[in-house]
C-alpha positions in Angstrom: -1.0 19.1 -25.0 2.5 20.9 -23.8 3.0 22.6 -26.4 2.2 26.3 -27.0 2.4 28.8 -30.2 3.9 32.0 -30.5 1.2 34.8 -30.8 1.6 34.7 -35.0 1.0 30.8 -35.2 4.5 30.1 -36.8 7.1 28.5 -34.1 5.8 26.4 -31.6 7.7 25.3 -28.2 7.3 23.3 -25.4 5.6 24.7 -22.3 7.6 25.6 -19.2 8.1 22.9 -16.6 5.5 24.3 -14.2 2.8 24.8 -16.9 3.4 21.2 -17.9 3.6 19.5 -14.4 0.1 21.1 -13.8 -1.4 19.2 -17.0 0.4 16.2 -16.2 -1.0 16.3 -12.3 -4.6 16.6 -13.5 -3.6 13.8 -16.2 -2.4 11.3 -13.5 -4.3 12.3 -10.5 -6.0 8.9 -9.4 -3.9 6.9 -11.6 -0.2 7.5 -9.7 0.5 8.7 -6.4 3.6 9.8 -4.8 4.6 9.1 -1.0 7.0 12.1 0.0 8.0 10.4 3.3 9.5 7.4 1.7 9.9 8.6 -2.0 7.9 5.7 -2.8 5.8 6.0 -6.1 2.1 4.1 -5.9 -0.6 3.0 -8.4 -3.8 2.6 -8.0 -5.0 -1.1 -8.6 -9.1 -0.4 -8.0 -8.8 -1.3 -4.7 -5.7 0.1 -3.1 -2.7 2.3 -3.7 0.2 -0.5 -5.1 4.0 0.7 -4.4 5.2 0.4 -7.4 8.8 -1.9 -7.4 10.6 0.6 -9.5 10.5 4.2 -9.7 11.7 3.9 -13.2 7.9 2.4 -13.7 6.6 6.0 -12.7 9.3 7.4 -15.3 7.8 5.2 -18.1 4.4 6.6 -17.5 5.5 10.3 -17.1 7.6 9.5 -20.8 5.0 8.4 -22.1 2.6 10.7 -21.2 5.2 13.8 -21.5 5.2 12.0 -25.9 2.3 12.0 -26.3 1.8 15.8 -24.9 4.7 17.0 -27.1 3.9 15.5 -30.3 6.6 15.9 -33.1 8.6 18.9 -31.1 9.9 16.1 -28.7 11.7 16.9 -25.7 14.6 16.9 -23.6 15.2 14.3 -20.9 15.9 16.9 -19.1 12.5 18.3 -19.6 11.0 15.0 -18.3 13.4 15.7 -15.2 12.2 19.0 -14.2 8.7 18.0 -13.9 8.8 14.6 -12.7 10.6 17.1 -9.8 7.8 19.5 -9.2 5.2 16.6 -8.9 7.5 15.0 -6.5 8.6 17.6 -4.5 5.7 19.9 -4.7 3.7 16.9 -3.9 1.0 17.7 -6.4 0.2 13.9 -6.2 -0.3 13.1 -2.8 -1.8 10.2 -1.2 -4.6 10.1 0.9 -4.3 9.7 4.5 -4.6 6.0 5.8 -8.0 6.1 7.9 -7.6 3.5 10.5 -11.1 3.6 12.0 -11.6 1.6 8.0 -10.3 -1.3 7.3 -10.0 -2.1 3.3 -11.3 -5.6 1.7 -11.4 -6.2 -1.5 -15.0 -5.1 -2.0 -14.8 -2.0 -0.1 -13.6 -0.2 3.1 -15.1 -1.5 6.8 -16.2 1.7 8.7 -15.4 0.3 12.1 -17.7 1.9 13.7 -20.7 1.8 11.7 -20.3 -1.5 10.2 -20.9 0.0 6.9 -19.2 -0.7 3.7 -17.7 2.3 1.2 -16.9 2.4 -2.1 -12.9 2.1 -2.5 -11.9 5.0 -4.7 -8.4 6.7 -5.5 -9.2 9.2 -2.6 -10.1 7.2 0.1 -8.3 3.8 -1.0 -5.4 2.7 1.9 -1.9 1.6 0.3 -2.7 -2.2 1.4 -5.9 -4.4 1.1 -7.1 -7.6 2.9 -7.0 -10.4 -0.1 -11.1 -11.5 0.5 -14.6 -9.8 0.4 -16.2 -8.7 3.6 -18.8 -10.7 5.0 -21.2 -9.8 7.8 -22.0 -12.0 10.2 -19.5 -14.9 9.1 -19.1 -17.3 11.4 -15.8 -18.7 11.6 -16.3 -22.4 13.2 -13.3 -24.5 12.0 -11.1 -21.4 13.5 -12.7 -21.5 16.3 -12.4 -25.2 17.4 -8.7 -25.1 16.0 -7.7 -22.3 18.4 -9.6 -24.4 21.7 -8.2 -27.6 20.4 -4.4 -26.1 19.9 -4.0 -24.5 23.3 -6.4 -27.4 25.0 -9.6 -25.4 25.5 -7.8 -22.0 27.7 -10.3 -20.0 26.7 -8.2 -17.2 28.3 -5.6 -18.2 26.1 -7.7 -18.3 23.0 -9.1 -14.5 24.4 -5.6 -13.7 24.1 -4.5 -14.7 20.8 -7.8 -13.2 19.3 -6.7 -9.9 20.9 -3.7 -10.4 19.1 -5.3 -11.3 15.8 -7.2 -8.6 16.1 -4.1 -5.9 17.1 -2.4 -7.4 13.9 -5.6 -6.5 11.5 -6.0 -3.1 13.3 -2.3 -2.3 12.9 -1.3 -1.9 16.6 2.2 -1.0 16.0 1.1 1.5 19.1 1.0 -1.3 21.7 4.9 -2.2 20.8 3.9 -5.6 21.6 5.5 -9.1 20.0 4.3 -12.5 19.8 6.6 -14.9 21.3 5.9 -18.6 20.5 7.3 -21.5 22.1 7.0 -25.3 22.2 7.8 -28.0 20.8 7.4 -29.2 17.4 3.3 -30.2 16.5 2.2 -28.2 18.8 0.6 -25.4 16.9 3.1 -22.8 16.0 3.5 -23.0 12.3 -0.6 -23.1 11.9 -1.0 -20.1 13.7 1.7 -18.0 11.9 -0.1 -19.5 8.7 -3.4 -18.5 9.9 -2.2 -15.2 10.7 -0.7 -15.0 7.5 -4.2 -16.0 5.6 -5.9 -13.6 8.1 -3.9 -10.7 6.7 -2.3 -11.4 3.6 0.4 -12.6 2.1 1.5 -9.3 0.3 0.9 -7.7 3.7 3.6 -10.3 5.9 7.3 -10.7 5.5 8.8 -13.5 6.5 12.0 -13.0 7.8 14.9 -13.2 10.6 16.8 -12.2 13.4 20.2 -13.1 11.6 19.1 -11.5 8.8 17.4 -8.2 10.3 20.9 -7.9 12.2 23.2 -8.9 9.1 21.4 -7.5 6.1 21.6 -3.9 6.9 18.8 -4.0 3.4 16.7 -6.5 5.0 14.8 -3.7 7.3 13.3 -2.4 3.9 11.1 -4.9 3.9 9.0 -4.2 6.2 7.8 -1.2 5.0 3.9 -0.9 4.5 4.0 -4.3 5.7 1.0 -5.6 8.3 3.0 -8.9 9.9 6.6 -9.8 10.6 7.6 -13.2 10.7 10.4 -14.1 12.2 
């Protein structure tokens, strides 16, 4: 509850906006999350942190909540206002920092290094996922004789674009590398960019370009917490 009584029990009033962004932090913590470098809002799906499309979805939630807290005193929309400001820019709903030595699948988070599998909760979960379960020791044959067959058997070539597969499931953005593919048509270049695709997700790729990058001064927005770039 927000609401508070005088000392003699007979007028009651809402709490002050600090008291009630407190309760409404411990109310929402692991349920919305609030990015304070983009001023993007995020839910928490049970296996990642979810940008939400419209801040106005975080408003209905804090509403809602802020209702049921005030019970027939109501409130101001102001009221909503003040503390849907302290949360945000007190960041008293943080989320946790994206650990890249982990990477997420759907049935918990890859320590890189020990090969283990964790337990994806609100405090550790990143704010993207991989769309399968781990496997260990999968074996991926088809793949394999695909990339041979497509680049007709370089195995320095097929080294290479498993590098790159690899740079694009780590998140390399450090190497400020591109993929540049060229050929001729039924040669292999739209099978790739759909396996990369498959490899990372679909949420996680935009498909985009150059026109529209250059054009589109809205279009850059698009990439953000995005894996893969398609263009």
């Amino acid at each position: 509850m927000i609401v508070v009584k005088t000392q003699n029990g007979e007028r009651e009033s809402l709490l002050v906006d600090s008291k009630a962004a407190q309760i409404l932090q411990e109310s929402l913590t692991g349920y919305l999350a609030h990015d304070i470098k983009s001023q993007a809002w995020h839910k928490f799906s049970g296996i990642h942190w979810e940008t939400l499309e419209s801040p106005q979805l975080a408003d209905n939630v804090l509403i809602d909540r802020i209702y049921r807290g005030a019970g027939d005193l109501g409130f101001k929309a102001g009221y909503k206002n003040g503390i849907k400001s302290l949360l945000c820019d007190g960041a008293m709903l943080p989320l946790p920092e994206n650990d890249n030595s982990k990477l997420p699948f759907k049935n918990g988070l890859l320590d890189l290094t020990t090969k283990k599998l964790e337990t994806i909760t609100p405090g550790n979960a990143q704010t993207w996922c991989l769309p399968y379960d781990y496997k260990a020791g999968a074996v991926c044959t088809n793949i394999k004789h695909w990339l041979k067959q497509a680049v007709d058997e370089d195995i320095d070539t097929v080294q290479f674009l498993q590098a790159w597969m690899a740079a694009v499931l780590h998140g390399r953005a450090d190497l400020q590398k591109f993929l540049h593919l060229k050929g001729s048509g039924g040669t292999g270049k739209g099978t790739f960019m759909r396996l990369l695709t498959a490899l990372i997700g679909q949420k996680n790729t935009v498909s985009t370009s150059l026109d529209q990058l250059e054009q589109n001064r809205f279009e850059s927005a698009t990439l953000y917490n995005k894996r893969l770039a398609v263009i």
